[in-house]
C-alpha positions in Angstrom: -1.7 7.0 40.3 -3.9 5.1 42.3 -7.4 6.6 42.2 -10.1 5.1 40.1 -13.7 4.7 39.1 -15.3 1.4 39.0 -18.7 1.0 37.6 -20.1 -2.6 37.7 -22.9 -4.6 36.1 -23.7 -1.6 33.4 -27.3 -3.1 31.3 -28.2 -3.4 28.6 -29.9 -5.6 25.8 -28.3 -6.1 22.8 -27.9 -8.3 19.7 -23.6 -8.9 19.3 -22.8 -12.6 18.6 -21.3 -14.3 15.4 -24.5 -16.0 14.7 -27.8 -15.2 13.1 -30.0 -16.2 16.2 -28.0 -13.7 18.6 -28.8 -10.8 15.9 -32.2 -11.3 15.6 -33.2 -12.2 19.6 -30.7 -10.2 21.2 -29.4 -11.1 24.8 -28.3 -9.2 28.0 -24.9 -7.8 28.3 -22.9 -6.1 30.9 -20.5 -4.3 31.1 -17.9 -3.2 34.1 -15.8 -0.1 34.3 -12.6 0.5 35.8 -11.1 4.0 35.5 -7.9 5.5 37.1 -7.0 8.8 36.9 -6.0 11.4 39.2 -9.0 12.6 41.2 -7.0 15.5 43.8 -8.7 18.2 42.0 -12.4 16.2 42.7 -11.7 15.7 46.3 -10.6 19.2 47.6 -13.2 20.6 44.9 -16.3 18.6 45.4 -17.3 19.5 41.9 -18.5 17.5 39.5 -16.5 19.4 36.9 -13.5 17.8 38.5 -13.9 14.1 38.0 -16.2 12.2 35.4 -20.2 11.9 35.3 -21.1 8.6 36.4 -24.6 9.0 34.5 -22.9 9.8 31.3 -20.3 6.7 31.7 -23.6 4.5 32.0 -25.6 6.8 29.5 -22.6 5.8 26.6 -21.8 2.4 27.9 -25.5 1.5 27.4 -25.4 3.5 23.8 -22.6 1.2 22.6 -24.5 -2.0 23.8 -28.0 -1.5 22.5 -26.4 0.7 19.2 -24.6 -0.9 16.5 -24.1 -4.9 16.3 -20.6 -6.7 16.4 -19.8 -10.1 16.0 -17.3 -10.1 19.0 -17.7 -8.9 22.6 -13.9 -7.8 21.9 -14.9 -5.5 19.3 -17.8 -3.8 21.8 -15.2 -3.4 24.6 -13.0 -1.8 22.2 -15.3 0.5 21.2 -16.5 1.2 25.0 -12.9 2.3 25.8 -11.9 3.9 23.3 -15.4 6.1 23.1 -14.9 6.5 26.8 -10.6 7.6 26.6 -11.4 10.3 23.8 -14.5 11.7 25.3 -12.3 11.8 29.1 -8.4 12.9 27.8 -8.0 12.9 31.9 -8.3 9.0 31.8 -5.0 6.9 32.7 -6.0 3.9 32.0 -9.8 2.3 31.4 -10.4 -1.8 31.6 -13.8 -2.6 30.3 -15.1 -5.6 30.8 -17.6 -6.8 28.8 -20.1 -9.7 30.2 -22.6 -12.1 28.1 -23.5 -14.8 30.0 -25.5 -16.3 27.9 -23.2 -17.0 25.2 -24.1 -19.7 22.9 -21.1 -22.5 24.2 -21.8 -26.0 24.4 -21.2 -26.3 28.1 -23.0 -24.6 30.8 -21.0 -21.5 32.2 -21.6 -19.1 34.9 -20.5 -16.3 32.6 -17.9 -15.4 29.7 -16.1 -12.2 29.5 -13.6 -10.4 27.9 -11.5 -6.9 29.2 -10.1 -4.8 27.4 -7.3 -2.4 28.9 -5.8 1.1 27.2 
């Protein structure tokens, strides 16, 4: 099956991170979306009953991000995807890709990410 979804550059500010600064001032995260699953039904239809809200992907993606804190970015992808795979059962296969650019590393980095695929 080769149709997908792809959402990119999903916002929102949150406060994930191992340390005790990145809890209390928070940062920006984003997160990207990829989502294949079998769209035929959507594209003779036309009706959004047929393929996945793309509001309510953000509306969630965004409710993970500013909701509960995690220590690792690989624990907020988890929970993106697998939030995302029980509330869509039509889902194939979802990478999320979480983003935090301003991750607290010693060097200077364009941005650090981790993806998560199930």
């Amino acid at each position: 099956m080769s149709d997908r979804i792809t959402l990119k550059g999903i916002w929102g500010f949150g406060y994930h991170g191992v340390f005790e600064h990145e809890a209390k001032t928070g940062q920006d995260f984003f997160v990207d979306l990829d989502i294949t699953l079998d769209l035929s039904a959507a594209s003779r239809s036309d009706n959004l009953s047929d393929t996945i809200d793309y509001g309510a992907l953000t509306d969630l993606v965004v409710a993970e991000i500013t909701g509960e804190r995690t220590q690792l970015i690989e624990r907020l992808a988890g929970r993106i995807a697998d939030r995302i795979k029980t509330n869509h059962p039509q889902i194939l296969k979802i990478e999320v890709t979480v983003h935090k650019p301003k991750a607290p590393v010693a060097s200077e980095v364009g941005d650090i990410s981790v993806t998560i695929t199930r």
